[in-house]
DRENPADO-894917 format. One record per residue (C-alpha): y, z, x. Coordinates in Angstrom, 3 decimals. Example, Ala and Ser with C-alpha at 12.3 -4.5 7.8 and 13.67 -1.06 7.14 Angstrom:
     north        up      east
    -4.500     7.800    12.300
    -1.060     7.140    13.670
This chain:
     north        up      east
    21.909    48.623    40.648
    18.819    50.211    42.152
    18.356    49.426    45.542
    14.531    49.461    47.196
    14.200    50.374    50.832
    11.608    48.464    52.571
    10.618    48.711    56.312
     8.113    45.577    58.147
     6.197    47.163    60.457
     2.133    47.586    60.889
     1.038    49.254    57.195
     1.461    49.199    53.754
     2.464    51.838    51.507
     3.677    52.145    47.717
     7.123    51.244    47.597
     9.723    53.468    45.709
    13.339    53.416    44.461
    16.672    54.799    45.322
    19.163    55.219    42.985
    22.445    54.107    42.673
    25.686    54.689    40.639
    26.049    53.308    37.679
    29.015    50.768    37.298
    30.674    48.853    34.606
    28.524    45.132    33.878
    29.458    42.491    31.793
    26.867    42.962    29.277
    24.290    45.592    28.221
    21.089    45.065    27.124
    18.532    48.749    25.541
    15.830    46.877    25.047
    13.485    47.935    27.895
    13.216    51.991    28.627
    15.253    53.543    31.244
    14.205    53.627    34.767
    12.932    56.900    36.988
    15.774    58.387    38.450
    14.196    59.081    41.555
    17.309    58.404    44.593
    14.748    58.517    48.211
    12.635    55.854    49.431
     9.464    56.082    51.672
    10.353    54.224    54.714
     7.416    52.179    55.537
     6.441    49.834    58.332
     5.061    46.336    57.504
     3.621    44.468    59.653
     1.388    40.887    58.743
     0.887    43.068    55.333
     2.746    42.915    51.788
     4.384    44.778    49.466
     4.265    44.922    45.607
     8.408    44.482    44.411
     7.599    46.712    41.406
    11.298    47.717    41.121
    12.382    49.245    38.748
    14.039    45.514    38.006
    16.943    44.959    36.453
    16.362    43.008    33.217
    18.682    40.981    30.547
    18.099    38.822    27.938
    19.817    35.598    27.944
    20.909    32.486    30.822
    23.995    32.925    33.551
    23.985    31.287    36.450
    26.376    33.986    37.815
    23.367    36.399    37.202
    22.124    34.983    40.699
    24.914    36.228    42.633
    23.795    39.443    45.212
    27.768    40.622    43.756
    27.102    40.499    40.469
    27.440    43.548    38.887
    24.101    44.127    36.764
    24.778    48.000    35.865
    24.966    47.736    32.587
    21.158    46.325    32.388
    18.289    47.712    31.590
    15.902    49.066    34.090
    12.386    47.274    33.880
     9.049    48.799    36.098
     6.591    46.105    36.491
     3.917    48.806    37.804
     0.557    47.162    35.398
    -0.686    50.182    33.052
    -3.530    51.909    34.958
    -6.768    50.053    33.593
    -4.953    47.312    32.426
    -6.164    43.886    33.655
    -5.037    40.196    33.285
    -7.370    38.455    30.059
    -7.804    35.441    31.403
    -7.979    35.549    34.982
    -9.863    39.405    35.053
    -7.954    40.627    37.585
    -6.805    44.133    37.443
    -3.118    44.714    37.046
    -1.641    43.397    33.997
     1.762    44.185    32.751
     2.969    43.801    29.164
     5.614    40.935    28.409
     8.532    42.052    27.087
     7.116    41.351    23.281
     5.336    44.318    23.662
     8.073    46.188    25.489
    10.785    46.202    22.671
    12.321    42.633    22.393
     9.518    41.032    20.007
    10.284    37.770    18.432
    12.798    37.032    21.451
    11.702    33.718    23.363
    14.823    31.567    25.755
    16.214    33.099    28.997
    15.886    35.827    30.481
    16.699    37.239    33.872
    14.883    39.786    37.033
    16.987    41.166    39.183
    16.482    43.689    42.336
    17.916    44.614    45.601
    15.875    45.819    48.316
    16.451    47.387    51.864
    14.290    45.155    54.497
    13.607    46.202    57.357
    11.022    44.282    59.338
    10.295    42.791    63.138
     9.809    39.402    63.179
     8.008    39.712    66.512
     4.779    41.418    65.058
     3.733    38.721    63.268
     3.915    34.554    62.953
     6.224    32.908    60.337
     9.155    34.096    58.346
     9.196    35.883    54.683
     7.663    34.584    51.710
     7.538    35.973    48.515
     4.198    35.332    45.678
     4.902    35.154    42.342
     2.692    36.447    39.393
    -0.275    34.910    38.488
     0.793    34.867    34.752
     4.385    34.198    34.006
     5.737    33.248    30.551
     6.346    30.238    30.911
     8.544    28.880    33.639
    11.159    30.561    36.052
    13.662    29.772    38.925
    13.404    32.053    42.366
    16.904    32.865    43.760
    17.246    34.921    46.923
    20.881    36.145    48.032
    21.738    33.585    45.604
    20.350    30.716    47.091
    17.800    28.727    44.695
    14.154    29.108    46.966
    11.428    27.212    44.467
    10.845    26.930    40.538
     7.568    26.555    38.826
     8.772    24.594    35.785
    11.297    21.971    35.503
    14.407    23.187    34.612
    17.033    20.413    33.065
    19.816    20.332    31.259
    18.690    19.558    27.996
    15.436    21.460    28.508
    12.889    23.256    30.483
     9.165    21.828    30.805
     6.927    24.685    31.321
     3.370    24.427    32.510
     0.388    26.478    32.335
     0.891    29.715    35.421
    -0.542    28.752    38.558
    -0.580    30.911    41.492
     2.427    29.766    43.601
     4.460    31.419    47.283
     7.972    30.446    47.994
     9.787    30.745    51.775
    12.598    32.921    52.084
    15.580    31.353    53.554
    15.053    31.676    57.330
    18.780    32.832    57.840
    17.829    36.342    56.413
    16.816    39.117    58.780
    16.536    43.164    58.376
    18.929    44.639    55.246
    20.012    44.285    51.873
    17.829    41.248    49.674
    19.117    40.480    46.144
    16.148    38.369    44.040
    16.967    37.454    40.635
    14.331    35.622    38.833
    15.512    33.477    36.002
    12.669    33.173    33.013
    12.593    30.828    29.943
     9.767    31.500    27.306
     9.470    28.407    25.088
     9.593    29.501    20.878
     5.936    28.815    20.806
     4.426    30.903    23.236
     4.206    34.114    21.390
     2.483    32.213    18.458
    -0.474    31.651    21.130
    -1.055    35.355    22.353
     0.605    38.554    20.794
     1.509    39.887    24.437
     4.157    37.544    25.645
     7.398    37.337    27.980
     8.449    36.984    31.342
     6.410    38.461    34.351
     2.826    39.746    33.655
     2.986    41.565    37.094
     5.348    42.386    40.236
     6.068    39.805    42.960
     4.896    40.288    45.863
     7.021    40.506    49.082
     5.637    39.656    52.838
     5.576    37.829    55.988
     3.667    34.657    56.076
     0.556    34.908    56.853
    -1.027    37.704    54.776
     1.380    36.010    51.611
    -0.988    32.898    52.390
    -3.794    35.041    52.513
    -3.166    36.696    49.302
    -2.430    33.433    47.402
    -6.203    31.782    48.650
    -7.278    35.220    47.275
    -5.103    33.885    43.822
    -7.014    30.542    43.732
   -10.161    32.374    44.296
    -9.630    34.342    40.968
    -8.731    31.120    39.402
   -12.277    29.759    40.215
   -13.755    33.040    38.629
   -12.320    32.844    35.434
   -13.231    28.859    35.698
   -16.738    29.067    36.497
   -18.013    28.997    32.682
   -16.119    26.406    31.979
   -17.471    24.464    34.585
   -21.239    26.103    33.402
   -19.853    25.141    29.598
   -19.245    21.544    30.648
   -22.424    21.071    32.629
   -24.685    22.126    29.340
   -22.172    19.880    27.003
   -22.721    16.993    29.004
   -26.647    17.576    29.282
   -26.252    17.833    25.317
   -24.364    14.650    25.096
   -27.009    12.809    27.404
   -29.997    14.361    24.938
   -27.851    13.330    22.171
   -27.613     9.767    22.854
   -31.047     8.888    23.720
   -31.895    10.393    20.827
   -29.990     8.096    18.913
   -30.655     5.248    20.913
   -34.832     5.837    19.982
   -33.658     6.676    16.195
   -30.604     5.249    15.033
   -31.239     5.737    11.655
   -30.911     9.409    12.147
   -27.291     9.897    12.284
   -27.676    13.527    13.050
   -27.630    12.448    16.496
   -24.595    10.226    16.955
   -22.418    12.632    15.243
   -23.962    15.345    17.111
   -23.358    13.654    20.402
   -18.958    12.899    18.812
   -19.249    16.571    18.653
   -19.979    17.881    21.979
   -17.933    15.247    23.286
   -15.033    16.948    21.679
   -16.121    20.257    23.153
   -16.061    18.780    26.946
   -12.449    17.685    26.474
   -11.552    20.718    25.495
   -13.068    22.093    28.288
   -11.487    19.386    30.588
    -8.214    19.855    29.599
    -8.469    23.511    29.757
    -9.579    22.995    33.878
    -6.787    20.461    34.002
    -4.046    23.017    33.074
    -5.565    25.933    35.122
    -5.853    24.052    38.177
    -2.668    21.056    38.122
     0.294    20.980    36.763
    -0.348    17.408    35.437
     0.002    18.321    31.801
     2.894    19.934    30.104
     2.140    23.263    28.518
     4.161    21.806    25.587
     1.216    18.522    25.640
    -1.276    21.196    26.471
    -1.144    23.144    23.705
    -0.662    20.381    21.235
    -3.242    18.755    22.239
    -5.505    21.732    22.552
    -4.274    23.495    19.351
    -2.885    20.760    16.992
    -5.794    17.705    17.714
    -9.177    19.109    19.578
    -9.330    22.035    17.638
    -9.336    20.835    13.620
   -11.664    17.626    15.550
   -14.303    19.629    17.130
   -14.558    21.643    13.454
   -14.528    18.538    11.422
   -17.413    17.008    13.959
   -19.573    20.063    13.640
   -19.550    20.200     9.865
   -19.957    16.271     9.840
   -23.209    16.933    12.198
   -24.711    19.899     9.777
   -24.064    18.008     6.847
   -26.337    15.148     8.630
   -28.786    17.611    10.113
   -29.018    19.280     6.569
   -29.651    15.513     5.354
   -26.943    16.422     2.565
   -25.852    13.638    -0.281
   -22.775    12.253    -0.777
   -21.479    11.912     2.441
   -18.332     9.817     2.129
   -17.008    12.977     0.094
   -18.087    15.292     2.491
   -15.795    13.122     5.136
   -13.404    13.244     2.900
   -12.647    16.844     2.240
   -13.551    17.855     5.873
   -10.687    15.215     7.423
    -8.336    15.586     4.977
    -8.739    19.657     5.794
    -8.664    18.615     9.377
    -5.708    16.536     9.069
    -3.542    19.006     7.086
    -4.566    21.588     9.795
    -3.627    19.475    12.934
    -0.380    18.709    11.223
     0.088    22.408    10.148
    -0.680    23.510    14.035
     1.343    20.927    15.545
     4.789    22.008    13.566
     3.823    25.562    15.295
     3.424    24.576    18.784
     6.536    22.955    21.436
     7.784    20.676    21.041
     8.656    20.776    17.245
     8.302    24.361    16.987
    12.154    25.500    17.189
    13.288    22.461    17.604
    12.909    20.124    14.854
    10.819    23.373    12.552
    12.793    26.303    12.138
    11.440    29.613    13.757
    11.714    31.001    10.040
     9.124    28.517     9.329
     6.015    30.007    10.728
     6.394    32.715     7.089
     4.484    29.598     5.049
     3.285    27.563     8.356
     0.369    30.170     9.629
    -1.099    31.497     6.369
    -1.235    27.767     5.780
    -3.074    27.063     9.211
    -5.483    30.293     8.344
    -5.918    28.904     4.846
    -7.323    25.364     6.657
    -9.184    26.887     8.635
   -11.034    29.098     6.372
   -11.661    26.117     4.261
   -13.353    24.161     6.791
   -15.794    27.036     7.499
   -16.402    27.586     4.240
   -17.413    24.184     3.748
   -19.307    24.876     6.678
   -21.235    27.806     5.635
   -21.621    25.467     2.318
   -23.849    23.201     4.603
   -25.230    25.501     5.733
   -26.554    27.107     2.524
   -27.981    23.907     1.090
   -29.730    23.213     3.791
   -31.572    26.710     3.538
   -31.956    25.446    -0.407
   -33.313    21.821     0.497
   -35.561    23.007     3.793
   -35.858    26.880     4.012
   -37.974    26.799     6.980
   -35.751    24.296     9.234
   -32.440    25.950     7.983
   -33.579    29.358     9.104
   -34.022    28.314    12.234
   -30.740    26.512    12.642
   -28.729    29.175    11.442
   -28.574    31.358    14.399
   -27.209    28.292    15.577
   -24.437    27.246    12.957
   -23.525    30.989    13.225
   -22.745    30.733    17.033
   -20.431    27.623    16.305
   -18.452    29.282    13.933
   -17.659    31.944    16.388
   -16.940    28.913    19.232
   -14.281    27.791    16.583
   -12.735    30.989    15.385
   -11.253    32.258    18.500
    -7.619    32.800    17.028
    -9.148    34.631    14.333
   -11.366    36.920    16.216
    -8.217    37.723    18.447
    -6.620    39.316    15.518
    -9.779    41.763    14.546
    -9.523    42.594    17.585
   -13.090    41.638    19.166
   -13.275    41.138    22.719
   -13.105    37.675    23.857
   -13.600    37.482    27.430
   -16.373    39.457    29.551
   -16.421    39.767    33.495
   -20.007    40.170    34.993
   -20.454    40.295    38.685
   -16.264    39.067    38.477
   -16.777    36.046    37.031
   -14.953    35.589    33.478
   -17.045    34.874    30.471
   -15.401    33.495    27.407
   -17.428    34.659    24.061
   -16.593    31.012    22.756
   -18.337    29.389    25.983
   -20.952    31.787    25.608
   -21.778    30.441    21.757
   -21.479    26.649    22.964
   -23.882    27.086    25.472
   -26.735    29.453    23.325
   -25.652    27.149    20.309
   -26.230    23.994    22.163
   -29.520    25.198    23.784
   -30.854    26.183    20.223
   -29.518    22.780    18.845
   -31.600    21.374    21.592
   -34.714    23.009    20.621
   -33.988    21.892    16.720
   -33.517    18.378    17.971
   -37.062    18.351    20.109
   -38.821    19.572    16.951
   -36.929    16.744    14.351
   -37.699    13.984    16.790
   -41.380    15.051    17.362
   -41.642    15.254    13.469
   -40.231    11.610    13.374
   -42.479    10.468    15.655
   -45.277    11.214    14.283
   -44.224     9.682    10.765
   -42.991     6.743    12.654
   -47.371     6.996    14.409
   -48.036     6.918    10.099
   -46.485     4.083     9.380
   -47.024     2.094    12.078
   -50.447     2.626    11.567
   -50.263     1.755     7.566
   -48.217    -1.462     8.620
   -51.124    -2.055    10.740
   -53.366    -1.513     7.930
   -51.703    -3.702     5.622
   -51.775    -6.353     8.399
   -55.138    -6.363     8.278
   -55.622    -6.645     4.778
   -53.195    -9.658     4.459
   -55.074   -11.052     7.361
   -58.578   -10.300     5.277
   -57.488   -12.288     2.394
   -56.634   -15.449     3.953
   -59.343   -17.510     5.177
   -59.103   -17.451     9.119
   -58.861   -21.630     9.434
   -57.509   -24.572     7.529
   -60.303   -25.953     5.516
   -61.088   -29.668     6.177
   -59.364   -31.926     3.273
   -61.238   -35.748     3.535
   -58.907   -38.017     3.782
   -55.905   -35.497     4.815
   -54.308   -33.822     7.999
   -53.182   -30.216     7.144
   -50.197   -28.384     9.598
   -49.190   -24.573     8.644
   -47.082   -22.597    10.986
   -45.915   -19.280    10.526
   -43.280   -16.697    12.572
   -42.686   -13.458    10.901
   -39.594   -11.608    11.097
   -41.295    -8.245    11.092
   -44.955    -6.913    11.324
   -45.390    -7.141     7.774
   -43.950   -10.356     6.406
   -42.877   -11.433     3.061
   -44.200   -15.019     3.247
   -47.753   -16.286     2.121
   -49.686   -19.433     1.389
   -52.982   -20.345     0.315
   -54.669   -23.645     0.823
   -57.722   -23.721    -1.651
   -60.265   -26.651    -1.776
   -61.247   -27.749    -5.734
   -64.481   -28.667    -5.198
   -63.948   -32.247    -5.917
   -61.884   -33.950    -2.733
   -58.926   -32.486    -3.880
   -56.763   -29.167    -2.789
   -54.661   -26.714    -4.253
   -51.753   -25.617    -1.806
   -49.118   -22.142    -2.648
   -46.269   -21.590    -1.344
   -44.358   -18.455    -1.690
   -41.602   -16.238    -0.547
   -41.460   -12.115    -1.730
   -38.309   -10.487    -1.936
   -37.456    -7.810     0.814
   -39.695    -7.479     4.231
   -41.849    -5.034     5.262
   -44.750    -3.169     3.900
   -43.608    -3.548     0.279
   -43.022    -7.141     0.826
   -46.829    -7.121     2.492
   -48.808    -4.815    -0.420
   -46.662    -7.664    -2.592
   -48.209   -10.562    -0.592
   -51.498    -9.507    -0.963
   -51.340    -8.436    -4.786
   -50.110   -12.395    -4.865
   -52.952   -13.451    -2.471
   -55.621   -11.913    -5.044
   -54.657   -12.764    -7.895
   -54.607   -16.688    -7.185
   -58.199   -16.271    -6.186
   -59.133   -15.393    -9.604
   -56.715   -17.313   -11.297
   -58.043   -20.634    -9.582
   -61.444   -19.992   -10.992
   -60.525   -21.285   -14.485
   -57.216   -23.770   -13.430
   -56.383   -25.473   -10.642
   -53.591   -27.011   -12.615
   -50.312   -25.567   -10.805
   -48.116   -24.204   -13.851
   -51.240   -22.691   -15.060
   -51.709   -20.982   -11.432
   -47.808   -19.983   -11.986
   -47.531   -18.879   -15.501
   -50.461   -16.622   -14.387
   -49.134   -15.634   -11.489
   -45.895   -14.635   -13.650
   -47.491   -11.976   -15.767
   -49.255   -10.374   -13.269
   -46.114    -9.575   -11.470
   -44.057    -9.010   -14.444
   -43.356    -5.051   -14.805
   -44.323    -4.199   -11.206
   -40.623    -2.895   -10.373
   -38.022    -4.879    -8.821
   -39.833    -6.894    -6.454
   -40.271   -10.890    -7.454
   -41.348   -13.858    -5.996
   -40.415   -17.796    -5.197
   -43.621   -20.278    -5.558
   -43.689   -23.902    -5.534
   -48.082   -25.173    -6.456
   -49.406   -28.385    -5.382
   -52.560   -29.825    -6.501
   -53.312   -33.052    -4.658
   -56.698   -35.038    -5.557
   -58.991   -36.853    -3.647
   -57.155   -39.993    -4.768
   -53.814   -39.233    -3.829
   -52.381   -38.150    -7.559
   -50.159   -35.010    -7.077
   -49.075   -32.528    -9.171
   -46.183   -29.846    -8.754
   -44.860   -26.364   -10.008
   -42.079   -24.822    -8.753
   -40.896   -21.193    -9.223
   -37.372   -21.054    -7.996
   -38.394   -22.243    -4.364
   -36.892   -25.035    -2.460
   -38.447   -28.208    -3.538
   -40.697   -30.151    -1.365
   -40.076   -33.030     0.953
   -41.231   -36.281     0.273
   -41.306   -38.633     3.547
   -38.142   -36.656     4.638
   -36.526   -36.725     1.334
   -36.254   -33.849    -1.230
   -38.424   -34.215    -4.385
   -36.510   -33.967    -7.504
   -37.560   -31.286    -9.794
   -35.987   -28.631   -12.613
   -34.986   -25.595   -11.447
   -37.398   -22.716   -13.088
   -37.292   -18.900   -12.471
   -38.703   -16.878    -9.948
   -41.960   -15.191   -10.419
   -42.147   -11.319   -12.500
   -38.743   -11.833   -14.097
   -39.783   -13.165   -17.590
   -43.426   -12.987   -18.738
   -42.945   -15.364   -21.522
   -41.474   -18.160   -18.576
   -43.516   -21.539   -18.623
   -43.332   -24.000   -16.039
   -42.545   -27.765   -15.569
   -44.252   -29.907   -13.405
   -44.097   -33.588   -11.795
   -46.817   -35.941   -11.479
   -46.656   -38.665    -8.711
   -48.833   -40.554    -6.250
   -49.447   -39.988    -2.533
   -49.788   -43.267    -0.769
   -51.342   -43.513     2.746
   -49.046   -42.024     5.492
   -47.416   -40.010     2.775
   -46.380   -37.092     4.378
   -45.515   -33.671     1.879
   -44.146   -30.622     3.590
   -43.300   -27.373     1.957
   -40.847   -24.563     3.563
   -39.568   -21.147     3.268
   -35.998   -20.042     3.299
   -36.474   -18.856     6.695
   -35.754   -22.020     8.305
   -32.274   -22.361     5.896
   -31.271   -18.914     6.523
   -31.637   -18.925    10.315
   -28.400   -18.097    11.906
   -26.511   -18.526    14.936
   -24.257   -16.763    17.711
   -21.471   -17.807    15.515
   -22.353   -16.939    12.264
   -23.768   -20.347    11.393
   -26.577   -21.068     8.717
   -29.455   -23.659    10.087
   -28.636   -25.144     6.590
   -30.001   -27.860     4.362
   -28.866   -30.712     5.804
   -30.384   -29.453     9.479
   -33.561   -28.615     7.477
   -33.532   -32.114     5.671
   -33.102   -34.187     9.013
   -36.169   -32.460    10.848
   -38.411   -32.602     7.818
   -40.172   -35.808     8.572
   -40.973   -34.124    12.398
   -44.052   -31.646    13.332
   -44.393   -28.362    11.833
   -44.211   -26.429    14.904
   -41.561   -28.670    16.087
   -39.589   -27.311    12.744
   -40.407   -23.737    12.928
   -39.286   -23.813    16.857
   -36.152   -25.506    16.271
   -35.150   -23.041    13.410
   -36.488   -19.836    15.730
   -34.131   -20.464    18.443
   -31.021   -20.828    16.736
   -31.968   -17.949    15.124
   -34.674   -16.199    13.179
   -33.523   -13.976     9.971
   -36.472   -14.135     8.063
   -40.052   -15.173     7.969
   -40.573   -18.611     8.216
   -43.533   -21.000     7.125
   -43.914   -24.166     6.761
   -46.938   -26.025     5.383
   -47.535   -29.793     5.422
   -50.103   -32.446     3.987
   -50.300   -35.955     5.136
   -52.629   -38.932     3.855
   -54.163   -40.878     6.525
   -54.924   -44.175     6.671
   -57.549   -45.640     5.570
   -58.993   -46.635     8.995
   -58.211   -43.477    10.977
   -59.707   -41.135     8.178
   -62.962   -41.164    10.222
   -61.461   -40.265    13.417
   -58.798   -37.792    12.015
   -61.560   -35.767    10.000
   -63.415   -34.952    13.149
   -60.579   -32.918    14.785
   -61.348   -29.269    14.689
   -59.387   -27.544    11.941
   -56.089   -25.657    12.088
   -55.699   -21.888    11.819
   -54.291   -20.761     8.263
   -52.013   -17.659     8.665
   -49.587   -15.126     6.276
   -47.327   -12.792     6.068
């Protein structure tokens, strides 16, 4: 065994080795290079300072507990230096000093136990400075070990059972020596286990990155705040990362909220919440031990990763406004899901376990395979949206270009492109670095598609408004006076624009021709409908105020004018009471509270060759006829409940703004008119006619 001689005085020097004989040892292990064969030591003096334990280390592959005996007789290992390569430094953390796992050192494809062992001379005063010895681990250990000092068990990062060992991400961690040891021989063996998995997320894996680190301590404390403070360097982007993720998320949202109909957005928003729990996690198992490596990368590796790529192909494919998007979904989750599936057999806990090590020959080309089918599909979007808008795909493609790199980290690894950067010593991931110029482009992309939409929502606003005031042109602005009648219309549009009209038109001789209609669908096509309806009864009624002659007219016009058709019901009413109705597929009209009988005829612009029925019958005094829309039968509840017939039929003999009220606040669907027509009596006529006149309104 090589023995290191180490004095504790007042400075800090490079250590070096002694040799010693070689003996007989239960087993021998060439994988690592022999040792120097140099047989002084420098005797130092160390004080409240530390000293690097770069050995040369014994090292063996494999798990004896006997191995952590100061007698054991470890001859026959091999000799391990844990001096870092000059230049070398540690990739994730960016502090110099970085030594090769033992992969990369002649055991590749080896992953279980493995054991450190060294003995060291120790000299030191206890008097010069506060506190006993403590000895700091590496920074980066694969994955988990056990600290033994004279053969007595000091600390473990890891949990080491019997059926297992849960390992954890490496965080910088000190353990006490046993107070009982003073000045002379130390023996510290350092048991190791490497899960199966671990080599399948880096290429340089196993065992300790770097030496321990042996002092009193104080300056051990020292050195380990120093630890934590390279942890927060190599952090401090994905802190930045997670800042400009969530700002994206917040944009992302309140975009939608304003537009929902621009699902862009929303998916957008699923996205970069996918990139902040990667980002979370990632700061979870760098700073806590709360998750299991195992969890960690399975998570990481096996779910966020084929999510985030599935989101951002899902959000181009929106942004690109592509077609057939429940295909799209298709391929890109059942890619995903194969992927995450593929990923998770490769990562603890199945990996070596339940899948055979052997495995990974079909697993990984199948994982690369996924992967490169999801970016294709992703440079797919990408290209037809150049083909649909050149100009706006252009732009975004600096953008989609970025994202692809964010994803393809594994891949880039392997072509050997630098991943992490260190300006001013703080480390810079290249994927963090295309989130956050990806997301800030996005951003931009975003501002310009919602100004665009506003100002086509400005258009069409102001066309609705147009077409409001046309409607509102063609109906006469009040109810004209009817001798001998009271006339009610309300009317409560579901939109702007409504779908609804009427038309109360006096015949020149006492009497009065009242329409009633309903247009399919709402909205400005429903409106430019209305009004085409609205114009042609004033032309038709000078020739016929005879009511199927006002329909079947009404009929051809619409007939061949797309898909759009119309419910009517035409009442002509004389001066003497005799009434006359036409229906076209709307709801018939009450009578006194009581449904008037009448065949059922087709809508309006279905069938030009259609004629219509009609019934003759007499108004008496106090005869009351009201007319309504399916708005007030389609109104529907909290529940899920239609306002009905039967509702409808019990109110009908009541005011119309009582019945257009009553069917608004349980709950308006659609537009909803209702027009009514009452003969007075014979003695109140005079009175009656002298009220002012009612307001006549449309859709």
């Amino acid at each position: 065994m090589l023995v290191a001689a180490l004095c504790l005085g007042t400075m800090s020097f490079p250590l070096s080795a002694i040799g010693a004989p070689a003996s007989d040892a239960n087993t021998t292990s060439t994988s690592v290079s022999p040792a120097p064969t140099s047989h002084w030591a420098e005797q130092v003096v160390l004080g409240s300072s530390t000293v690097e334990l770069n050995g040369p280390w014994k090292f063996h592959k494999g798990d004896d507990m006997q191995w952590a005996q100061p007698d054991f007789n470890d001859a026959g290992w091999a000799a391990m230096d844990l001096t870092p390569p000059s230049g070398s430094y540690d990739p994730f953390l960016g502090t110099s000093g970085f030594m090769p796992g033992w992969t990369q050192l002649g055991d590749a494809g080896y992953s279980g136990y493995a054991w450190y062992r060294l003995k060291a001379n120790v000299q030191y005063d206890p008097g010069l400075s506060e506190g006993g010895l403590e000895i700091k681990m590496p920074d980066n250990v694969d994955d988990a070990y056990q600290v033994y000092v004279n053969g007595q068990f000091i600390g473990e990062f890891g949990h080491f059972k019997q059926n297992g060992v849960r390992t954890y991400l490496s965080l910088p961690r000190t353990f006490a020596l046993p107070k009982g040891i003073k000045s002379g021989q130390i023996t510290f063996a350092i048991r190791v286990w490497m899960d199966p998995a671990t080599p399948l997320t880096n290429p340089d894996t196993g065992g300790l990155h770097g030496p321990p680190v042996l002092g009193q301590a104080a300056p051990i404390e020292r050195m380990l705040r120093l630890d934590w403070d390279a942890v927060n360097h190599s952090q401090v982007s994905s802190f930045l990362e997670l800042a400009v993720v969530l700002l994206a998320i917040t944009v992302a949202i309140i975009l939608f909220w304003l537009d929902r109909k621009e699902k862009a957005y929303l998916w957008l928003g699923l996205a970069c919440c996918g990139v902040a729990l990667q980002a979370v996690v990632s700061l979870v198992g760098n700073y806590t031990a709360l998750l299991p490596a195992s969890f960690h990368f399975l998570l990481a590796d096996a779910v966020l990763v084929p999510m985030v790529i599935g989101l951002w192909i899902i959000f181009w494919a929106y942004w690109f406004r592509m077609g057939r998007m429940e295909r799209m979904h298709k391929m890109v989750w059942s890619f995903a899901f194969v992927l995450a599936v593929t990923m998770a057999m490769m990562r603890a806990p199945l990996y070596g376990k339940l899948i055979p090590m052997h495995a990974v020959v079909y697993l990984a080309p199948l994982a690369i395979l996924m992967k490169l089918l999801l970016g294709g599909l992703l440079l797919w979007v990408a290209w037809e949206g150049m083909r649909k808008d050149h100009t706006g795909a252009w732009l975004a493609m600096p953008a989609v270009g970025l994202v692809i790199v964010s994803l393809y980290q594994q891949e880039l690894l392997v072509l050997h492109v630098p991943l992490t950067f260190f300006p001013f010593g703080m480390a810079l991931h290249i994927s963090q670095i295309a989130v956050i110029v990806s997301l800030n482009m996005i951003t931009i992309l975003l501002m310009r598609r919602f100004l665009q939409s506003l100002r086509l929502r400005q258009q069409w606003e102001a066309e609705i408004d147009q077409a409001r005031q046309i409607q509102q042109l063609l109906i006469p602005e009040a109810i004209p006076t009817i001798p001998g009648y009271v006339l009610e219309t309300e009317y409560k549009p579901a939109q702007q624009v409504g779908g609804d009209f009427f038309q109360i038109l006096p015949d020149g001789r006492g009497g009065v021709l009242i329409l009633l209609g309903d247009v399919t669908g709402k909205g400005l096509q429903a409106g430019m409908q209305v009004a085409l309806i609205v114009g042609a009864i004033r032309t038709i009624v000078e020739t016929s105020y005879e009511p199927h002659v006002v329909l079947e007219a009404l009929n051809r016009r619409l007939c061949g004018r797309g898909q759009s058709y119309a419910t009517s019901v035409a009442m002509h009413i004389t001066a003497d009471g005799k009434t006359t109705i036409a229906n076209a597929g709307h709801l018939a009209p009450y009578l006194n509270g009581k449904e008037v009988t009448m065949t059922g005829n087709l809508p309006l612009g279905l069938n030009a060759s259609i004629t219509y029925d009609q019934v003759t019958m007499q108004l008496k005094q106090k005869d009351r006829l009201l007319v309504i829309t399916d708005g007030v039968i389609e109104a529907k509840n909290a529940k899920n409940e239609l306002f009905g017939f039967n509702r409808a039929r019990s109110i009908s003999h009541l005011p119309a703004a009582f019945i257009v009220k009553a069917a608004e606040i349980f709950g308006q669907e659609d537009d909803i008119t209702v027009v009514s027509i009452a003969r007075m009596a014979q003695e109140k006529e005079g009175e009656i006619s002298a009220t002012p006149p009612m307001k006549s309104e449309v859709a």
